[in-house]
N, C-alpha and C positions, 0 to 999 in steps of 0.2 A: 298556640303554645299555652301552657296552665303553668303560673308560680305561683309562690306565693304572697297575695296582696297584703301591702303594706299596710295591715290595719290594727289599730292600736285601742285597746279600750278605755272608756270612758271613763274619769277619775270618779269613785264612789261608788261604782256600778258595782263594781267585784267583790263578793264575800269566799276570799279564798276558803279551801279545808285544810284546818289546822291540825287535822292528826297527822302525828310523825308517823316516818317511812316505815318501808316494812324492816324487819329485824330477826334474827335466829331462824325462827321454823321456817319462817316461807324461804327465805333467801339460801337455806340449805337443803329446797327442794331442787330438784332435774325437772319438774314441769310446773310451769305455771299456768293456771287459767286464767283467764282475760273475758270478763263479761262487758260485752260494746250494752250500751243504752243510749239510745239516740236522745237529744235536747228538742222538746218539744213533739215527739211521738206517743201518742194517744194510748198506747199500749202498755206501756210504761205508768200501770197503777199503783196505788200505794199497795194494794196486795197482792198483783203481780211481784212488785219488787221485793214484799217480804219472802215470796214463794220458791222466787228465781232465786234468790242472795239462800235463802236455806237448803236447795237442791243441790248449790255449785259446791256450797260449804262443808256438806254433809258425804259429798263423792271428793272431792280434793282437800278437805278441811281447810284449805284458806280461796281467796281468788284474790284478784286483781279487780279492778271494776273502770271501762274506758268512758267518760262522756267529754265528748267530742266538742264541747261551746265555741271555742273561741273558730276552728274551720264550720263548726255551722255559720256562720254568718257570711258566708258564701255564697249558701244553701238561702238563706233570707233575701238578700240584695239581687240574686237569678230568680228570686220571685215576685220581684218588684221592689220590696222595700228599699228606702233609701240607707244610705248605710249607718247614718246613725242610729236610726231606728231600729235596725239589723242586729245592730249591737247593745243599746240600752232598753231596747222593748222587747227582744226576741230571743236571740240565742242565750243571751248571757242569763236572765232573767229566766227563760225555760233550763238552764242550767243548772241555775243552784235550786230549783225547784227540785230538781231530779234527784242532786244532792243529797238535801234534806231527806226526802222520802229513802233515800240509800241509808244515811247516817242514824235514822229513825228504826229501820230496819236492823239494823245493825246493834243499835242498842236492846231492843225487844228478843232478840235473838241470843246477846248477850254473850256476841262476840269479843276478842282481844282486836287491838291494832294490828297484831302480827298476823294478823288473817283475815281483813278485810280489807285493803287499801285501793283508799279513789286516787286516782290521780287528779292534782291541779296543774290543767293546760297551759295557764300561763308561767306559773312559776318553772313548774318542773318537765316540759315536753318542750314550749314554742322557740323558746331560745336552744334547748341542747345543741352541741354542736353533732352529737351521736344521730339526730333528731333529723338535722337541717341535710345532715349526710345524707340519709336514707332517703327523707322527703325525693331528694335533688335525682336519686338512682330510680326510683318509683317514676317520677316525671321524664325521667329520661327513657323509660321504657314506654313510657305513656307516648312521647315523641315520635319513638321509634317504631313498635309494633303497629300493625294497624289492626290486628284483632285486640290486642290488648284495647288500645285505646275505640276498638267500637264496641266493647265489652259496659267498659266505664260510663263510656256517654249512655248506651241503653239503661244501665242500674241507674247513673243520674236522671233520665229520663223520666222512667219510670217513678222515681220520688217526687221530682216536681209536675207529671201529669197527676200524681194523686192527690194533689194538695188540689186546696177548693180556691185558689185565687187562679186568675186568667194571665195567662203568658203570653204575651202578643208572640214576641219571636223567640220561640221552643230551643232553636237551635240557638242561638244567641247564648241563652237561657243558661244552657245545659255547660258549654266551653265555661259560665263561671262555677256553678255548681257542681261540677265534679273535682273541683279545687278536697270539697269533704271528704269524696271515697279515697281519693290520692293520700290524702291525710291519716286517713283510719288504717291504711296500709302502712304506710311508711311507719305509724306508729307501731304496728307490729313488729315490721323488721326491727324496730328499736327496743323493743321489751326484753329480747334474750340476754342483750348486751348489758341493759339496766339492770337487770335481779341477776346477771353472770346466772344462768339456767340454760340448761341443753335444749327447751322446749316449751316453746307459749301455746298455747289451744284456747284459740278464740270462739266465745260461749255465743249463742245469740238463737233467738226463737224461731228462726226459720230461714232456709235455706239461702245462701249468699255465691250464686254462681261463680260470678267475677274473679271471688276471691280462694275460692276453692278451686279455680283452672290455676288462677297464682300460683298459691302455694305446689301445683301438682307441676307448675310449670310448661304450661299446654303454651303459654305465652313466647317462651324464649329457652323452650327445653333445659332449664335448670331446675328443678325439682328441689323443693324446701323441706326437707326433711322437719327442719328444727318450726316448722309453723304446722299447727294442726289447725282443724275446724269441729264444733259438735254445735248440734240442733238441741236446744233442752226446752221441752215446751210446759208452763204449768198452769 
């Protein structure tokens, strides 16, 4: 079974984002975009992010922006680390890195607030109760299906055989790290309800099987209209 662990971060560690929510334009659009950035993915350069954040802006004039910190540390501890470390050397710490270079971008670019907004995981996602809902239905299908859930463990898989540290036991491994992708989903099913928008389109650089049979519904023959997917590469 996958829920979610009870893990609480470290006092001092967190430098929340202090820009206010979104406001006027974006929240009177019908579709929002959603660019996922993964916390500690090598990919994720400073000029990538300015590249990505001006493609997304320039095709929808606002985005949303997802980084995942506080379910990365999941992802950290199914790697070995111990969970402190998980959370004050790793996720959180490759978090607000990510941040910044977003918030940097943002500026250079010479965006409004009401068209770029990061979400902060702790303040405004890990408590929702909208949040906690979705989570719990995601895990319940994760329960239930067994394509679904050998979908998940493969993409988890796949992220911690590419990572350079040694996993004694794979499978062990993977049961706690896919706690993340479970996460990144349910937070989608959450974003329509947040911005009240007929339509999220989750942005990201390259193709996301898993979550594209999702949203299509290959899982539990419900088809998600209101979830899109696009590849933007730059």
């Amino acid at each position: 079974m996958v829920g979610q662990r009870p893990l609480k971060p470290l006092i001092g560690v967190r430098v929340p984002d202090r820009q206010p929510a979104f406001s006027g334009i974006l929240c009177s659009m019908s579709e929002i975009p959603v660019i996922g950035m993964s916390p500690g993915n090598s990919y994720f350069r400073e000029e990538v992010v300015n590249a990505l954040l001006k493609a997304v802006v320039e095709k929808y004039n606002k985005t949303a922006i997802l980084i995942a910190d506080i379910p990365a540390v999941a992802t950290y501890i199914a790697l070995g680390y111990p969970e402190n470390i998980a959370w004050r050397e790793k996720a959180l710490p490759n978090g607000n890195n990510l941040r910044n270079k977003i918030l940097r971008a943002k500026a250079n670019l010479g965006y409004a607030n009401d068209q770029v907004k990061v979400f902060d995981w702790e303040s405004e996602v890990k408590n929702n109760e909208s949040y906690t809902s979705k989570y719990k239905k995601v895990e319940e299908l994760y329960n239930s299906s067994e394509t679904f859930r050998a979908s998940a463990n493969d993409a988890t898989r796949e992220v911690l055989e590419y990572s350079d540290k040694d996993v004694p036991d794979l499978e062990a491994a993977v049961k706690i790290g896919v706690h993340y992708l479970l996460s990144e989903i349910a937070f989608m099913e959450f974003v329509p309800e947040y911005f009240r928008v007929d339509k999220v389109v989750y942005i990201y650089h390259r193709n996301w099987p898993v979550y594209e049979k999702y949203i299509r519904g290959d899982f539990d023959d419900v088809p998600r209209p209101y979830l899109g997917f696009e590849v933007i590469t730059v």
